[in-house]
C-alpha positions as CSV (number, residue, x, y, z in Angstrom):
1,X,161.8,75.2,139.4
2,X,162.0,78.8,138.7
3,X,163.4,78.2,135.0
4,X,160.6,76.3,134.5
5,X,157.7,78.0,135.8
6,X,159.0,80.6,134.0
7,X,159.3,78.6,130.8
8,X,155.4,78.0,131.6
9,X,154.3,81.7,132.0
10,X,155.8,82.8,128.7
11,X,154.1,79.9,127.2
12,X,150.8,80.6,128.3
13,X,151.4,84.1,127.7
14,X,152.7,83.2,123.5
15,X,149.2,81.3,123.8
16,X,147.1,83.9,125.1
17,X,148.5,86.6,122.6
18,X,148.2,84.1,119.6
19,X,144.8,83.6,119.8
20,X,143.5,86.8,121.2
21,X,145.0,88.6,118.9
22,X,143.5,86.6,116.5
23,X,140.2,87.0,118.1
24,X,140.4,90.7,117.9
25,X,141.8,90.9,114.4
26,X,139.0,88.9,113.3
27,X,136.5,90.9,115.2
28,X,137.5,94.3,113.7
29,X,137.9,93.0,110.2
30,X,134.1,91.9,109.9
31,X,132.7,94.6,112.0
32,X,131.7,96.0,108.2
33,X,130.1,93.1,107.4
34,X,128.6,92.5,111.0
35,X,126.9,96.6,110.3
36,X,126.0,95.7,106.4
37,X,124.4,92.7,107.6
38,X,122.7,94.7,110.5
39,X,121.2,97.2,108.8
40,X,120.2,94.7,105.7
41,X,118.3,93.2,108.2
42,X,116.9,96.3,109.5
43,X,115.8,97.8,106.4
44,X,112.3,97.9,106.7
45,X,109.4,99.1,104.6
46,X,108.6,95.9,102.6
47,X,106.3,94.3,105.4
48,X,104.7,97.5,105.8
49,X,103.4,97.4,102.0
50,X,103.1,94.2,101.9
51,X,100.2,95.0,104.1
52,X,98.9,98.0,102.8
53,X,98.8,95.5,99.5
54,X,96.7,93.1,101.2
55,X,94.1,95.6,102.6
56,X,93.9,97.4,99.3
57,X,90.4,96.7,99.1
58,X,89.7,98.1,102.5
59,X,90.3,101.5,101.4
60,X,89.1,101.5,98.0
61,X,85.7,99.6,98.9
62,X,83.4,102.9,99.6
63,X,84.1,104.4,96.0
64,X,83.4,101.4,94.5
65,X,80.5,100.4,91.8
66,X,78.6,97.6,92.5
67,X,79.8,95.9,89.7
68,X,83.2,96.8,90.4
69,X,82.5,95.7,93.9
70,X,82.2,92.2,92.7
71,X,85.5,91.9,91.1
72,X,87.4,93.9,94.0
73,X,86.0,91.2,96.3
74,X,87.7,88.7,94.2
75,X,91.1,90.2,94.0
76,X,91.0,90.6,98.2
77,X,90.6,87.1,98.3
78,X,93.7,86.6,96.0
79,X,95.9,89.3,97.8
80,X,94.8,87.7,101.3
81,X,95.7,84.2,99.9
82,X,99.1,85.0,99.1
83,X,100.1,87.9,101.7
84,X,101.6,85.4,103.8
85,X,103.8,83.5,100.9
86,X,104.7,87.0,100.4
87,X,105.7,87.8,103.3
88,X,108.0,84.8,103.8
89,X,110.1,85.6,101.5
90,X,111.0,88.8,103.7
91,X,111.4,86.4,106.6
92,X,113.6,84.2,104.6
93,X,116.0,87.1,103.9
94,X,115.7,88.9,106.5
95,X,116.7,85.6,109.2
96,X,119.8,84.8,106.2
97,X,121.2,88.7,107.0
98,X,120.7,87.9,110.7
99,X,122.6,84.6,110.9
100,X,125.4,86.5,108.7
101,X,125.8,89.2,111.2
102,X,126.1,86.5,114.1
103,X,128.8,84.5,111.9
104,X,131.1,87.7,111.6
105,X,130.6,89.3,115.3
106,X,132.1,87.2,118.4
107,X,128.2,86.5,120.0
108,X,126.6,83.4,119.4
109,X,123.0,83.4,120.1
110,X,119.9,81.3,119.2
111,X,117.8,81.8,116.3
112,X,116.4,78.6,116.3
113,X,112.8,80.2,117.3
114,X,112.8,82.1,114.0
115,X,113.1,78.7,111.7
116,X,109.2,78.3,113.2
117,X,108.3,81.8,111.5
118,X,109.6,81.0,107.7
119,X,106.6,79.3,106.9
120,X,106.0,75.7,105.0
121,X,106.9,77.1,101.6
122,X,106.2,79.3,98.9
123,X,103.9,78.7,95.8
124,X,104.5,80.7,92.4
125,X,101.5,83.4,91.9
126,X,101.6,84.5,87.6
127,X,100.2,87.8,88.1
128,X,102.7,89.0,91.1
129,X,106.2,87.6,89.3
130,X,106.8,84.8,91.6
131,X,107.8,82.2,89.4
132,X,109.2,78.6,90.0
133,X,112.7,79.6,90.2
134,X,111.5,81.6,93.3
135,X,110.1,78.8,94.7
136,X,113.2,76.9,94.2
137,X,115.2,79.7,95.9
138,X,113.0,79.6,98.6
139,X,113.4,76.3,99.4
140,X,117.5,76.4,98.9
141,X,118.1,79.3,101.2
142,X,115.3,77.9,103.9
143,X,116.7,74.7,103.9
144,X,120.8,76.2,103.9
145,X,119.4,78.3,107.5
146,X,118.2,75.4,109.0
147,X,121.4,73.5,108.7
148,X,123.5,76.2,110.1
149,X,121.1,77.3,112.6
150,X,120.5,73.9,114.2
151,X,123.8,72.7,113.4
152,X,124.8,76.0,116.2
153,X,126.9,77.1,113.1
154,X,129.5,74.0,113.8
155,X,132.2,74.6,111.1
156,X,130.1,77.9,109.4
157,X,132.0,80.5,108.5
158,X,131.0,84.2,106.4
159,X,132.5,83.0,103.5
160,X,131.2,79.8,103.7
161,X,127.4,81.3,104.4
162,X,128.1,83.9,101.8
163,X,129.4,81.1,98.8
164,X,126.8,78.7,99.7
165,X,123.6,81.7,100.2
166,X,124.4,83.8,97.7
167,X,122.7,82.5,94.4
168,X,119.5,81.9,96.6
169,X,119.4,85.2,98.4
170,X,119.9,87.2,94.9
171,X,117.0,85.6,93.6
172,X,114.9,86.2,96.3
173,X,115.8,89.5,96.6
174,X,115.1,89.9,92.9
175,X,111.1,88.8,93.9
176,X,111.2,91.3,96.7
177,X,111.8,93.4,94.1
178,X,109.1,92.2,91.8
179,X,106.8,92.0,94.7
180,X,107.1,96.2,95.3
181,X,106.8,97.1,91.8
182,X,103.5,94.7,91.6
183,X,102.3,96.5,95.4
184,X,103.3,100.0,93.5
185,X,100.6,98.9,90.3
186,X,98.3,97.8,92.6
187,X,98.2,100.7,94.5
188,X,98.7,103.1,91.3
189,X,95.3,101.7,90.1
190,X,93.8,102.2,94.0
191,X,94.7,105.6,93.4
192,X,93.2,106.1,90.0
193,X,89.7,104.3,91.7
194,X,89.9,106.8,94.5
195,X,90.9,109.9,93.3
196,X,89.0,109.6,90.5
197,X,85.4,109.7,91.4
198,X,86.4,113.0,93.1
199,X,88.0,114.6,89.5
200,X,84.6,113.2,87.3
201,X,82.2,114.7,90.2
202,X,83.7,118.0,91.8
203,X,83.7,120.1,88.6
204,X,80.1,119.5,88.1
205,X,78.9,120.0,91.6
206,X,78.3,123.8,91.3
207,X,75.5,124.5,92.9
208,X,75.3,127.0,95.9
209,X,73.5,124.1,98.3
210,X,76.7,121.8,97.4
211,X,79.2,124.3,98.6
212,X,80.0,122.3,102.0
213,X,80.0,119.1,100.5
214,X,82.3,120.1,97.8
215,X,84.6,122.1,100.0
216,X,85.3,118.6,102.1
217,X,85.1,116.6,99.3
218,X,88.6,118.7,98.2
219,X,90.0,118.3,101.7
220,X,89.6,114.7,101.4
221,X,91.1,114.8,98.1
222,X,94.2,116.5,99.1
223,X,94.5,114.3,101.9
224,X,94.4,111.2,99.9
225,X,96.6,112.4,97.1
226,X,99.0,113.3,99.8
227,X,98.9,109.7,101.1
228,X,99.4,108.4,97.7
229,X,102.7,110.5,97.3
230,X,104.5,109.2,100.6
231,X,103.5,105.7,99.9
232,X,104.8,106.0,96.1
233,X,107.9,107.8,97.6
234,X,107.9,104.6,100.0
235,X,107.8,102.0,97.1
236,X,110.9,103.8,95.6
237,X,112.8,103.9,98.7
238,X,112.0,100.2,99.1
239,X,113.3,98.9,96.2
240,X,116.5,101.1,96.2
241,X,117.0,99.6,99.3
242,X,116.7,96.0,97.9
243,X,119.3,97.2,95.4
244,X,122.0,98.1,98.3
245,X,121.3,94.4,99.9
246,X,122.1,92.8,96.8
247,X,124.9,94.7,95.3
248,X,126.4,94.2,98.6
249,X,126.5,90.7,98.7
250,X,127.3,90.3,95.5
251,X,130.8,92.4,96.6
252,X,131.2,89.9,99.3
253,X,130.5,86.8,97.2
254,X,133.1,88.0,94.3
255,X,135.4,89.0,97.1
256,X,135.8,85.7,99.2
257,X,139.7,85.5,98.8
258,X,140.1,88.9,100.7
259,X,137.5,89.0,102.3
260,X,139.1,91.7,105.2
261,X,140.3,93.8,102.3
262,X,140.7,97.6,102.3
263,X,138.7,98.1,99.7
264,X,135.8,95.8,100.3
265,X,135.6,96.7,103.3
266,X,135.2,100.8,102.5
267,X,132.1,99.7,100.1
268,X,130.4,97.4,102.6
269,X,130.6,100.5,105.0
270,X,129.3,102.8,102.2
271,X,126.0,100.5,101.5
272,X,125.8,100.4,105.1
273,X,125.6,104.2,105.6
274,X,123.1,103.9,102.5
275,X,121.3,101.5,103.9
276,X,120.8,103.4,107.1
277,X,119.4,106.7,105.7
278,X,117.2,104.5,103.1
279,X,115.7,103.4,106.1
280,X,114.7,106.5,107.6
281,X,113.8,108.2,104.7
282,X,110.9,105.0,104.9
283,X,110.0,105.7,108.4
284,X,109.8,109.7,107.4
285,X,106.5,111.3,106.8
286,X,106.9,114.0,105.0
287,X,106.9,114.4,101.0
């Protein structure tokens, strides 16, 4: 009786070691990916000039022409049209980096709720970039988060999201891109709208009963061309961080045969630390 209960401990001991350990190895050898994934997630910026994009006519309305008015009315209604295509492709990308992060940690939690958010698709728009093959990847990656997500990730593993995600994510991380350089033009010819009227006008408003006017005309000048320096500074940071998310991937997508290895592991944690001070150099606001 002894002999054989103690036959049982040991077994159940063999048992608990053999898996556990397994569970912890497994834990500690994603935990990179888990914090790439994180802070790819957390990155921030785009959905803040994705705004600032659509309510470009907001700000530039009172230096405006009449005739210019008309046409600025036109491109609002375009920008507002497509802001929140735009902004689905952030969603997209952003819920993809999520579900990757809950695939390598050891929680398992519910993102069904976020499926709702993605929107019903996304249509091309010629003078932003967005061309069909975003469209298509749109609709690949959307479609590969709704089959793990409602499947509760049922026989998903990293490499499995990372092989079957990763053609779809670089795309749409490549319009992302596209996006912020077309939100940097728009808001470089903002600037030129703005600023401008103030460098035609000020030198010729000399006269001793302008003085006042003039002097807060400059103030409001310097403010706005200090607005315009953080937000170009903003569009950089944005689309360096872009960069980071898909050079990363792409190390984990060439990497799937070793995937715990060393040396991937030491990048992924150097993107990550990137990633991180790219992100607070976005919330920073100073030039």
């Amino acid at each position: 009786m002894n002999a054989s209960r103690s036959l049982t401990v040991c077994a159940a001991l063999a048992v608990s070691l053999l898996f556990g350990g397994c569970a912890s190895t497994g834990k500690v050898s994603l935990s990179e990916v888990r914090e790439f994934a994180d802070a790819s997630a957390k990155l921030g910026g785009y959905s803040e000039l994705s705004s600032r994009f659509r309510d470009t006519y907001v700000r530039e309305q009172p230096y405006l022409t009449a005739a210019a008015d008309k046409i600025a009315k036109e491109n609002d209604a375009k920008r507002r049209a497509a802001y929140d295509d735009f902004q689905s492709v952030q969603k997209t990308v952003v819920l993809y980096m999520q579900t990757l992060s809950l695939l390598a940690g050891d929680e398992r939690f519910d993102l069904t709720a976020k499926l709702d958010d993605l929107g019903t698709g996304l249509k091309a728009f010629a003078d932003s970039g967005i061309e069909q093959k975003h469209v298509v990847a749109y609709t690949g990656l959307t479609r590969l988060l709704t089959r793990v997500i409602a499947s509760g990730y049922q026989g998903r593993s990293v490499e499995s999201m990372v092989r079957d995600g990763d053609a779809d994510l670089q795309t749409l991380i490549e319009a992302m891109i596209t996006l912020t350089r077309y939100y940097a033009k728009t808001n470089e010819n903002e600037q030129k709208i703005v600023l401008g009227i103030f460098d035609i006008d000020i030198p010729f408003s000399n006269k001793p009963q302008d003085r006042m006017l003039v002097t807060l005309a400059k103030v409001h000048y310097l403010n706005k061309s200090i607005e315009y320096r953080l937000i170009d500074k903003r569009y950089d940071l944005a689309m360096q961080g872009l960069s980071k998310v898909s050079l990363g991937h792409r190390k984990l997508r060439d990497n799937l045969d070793k995937m715990t290895g060393a040396e991937l592991m030491l990048t992924l944690a150097k993107y990550t630390k990137d990633l991180r001070m790219i992100r607070e150099g976005l919330h920073d606001t100073s030039i």
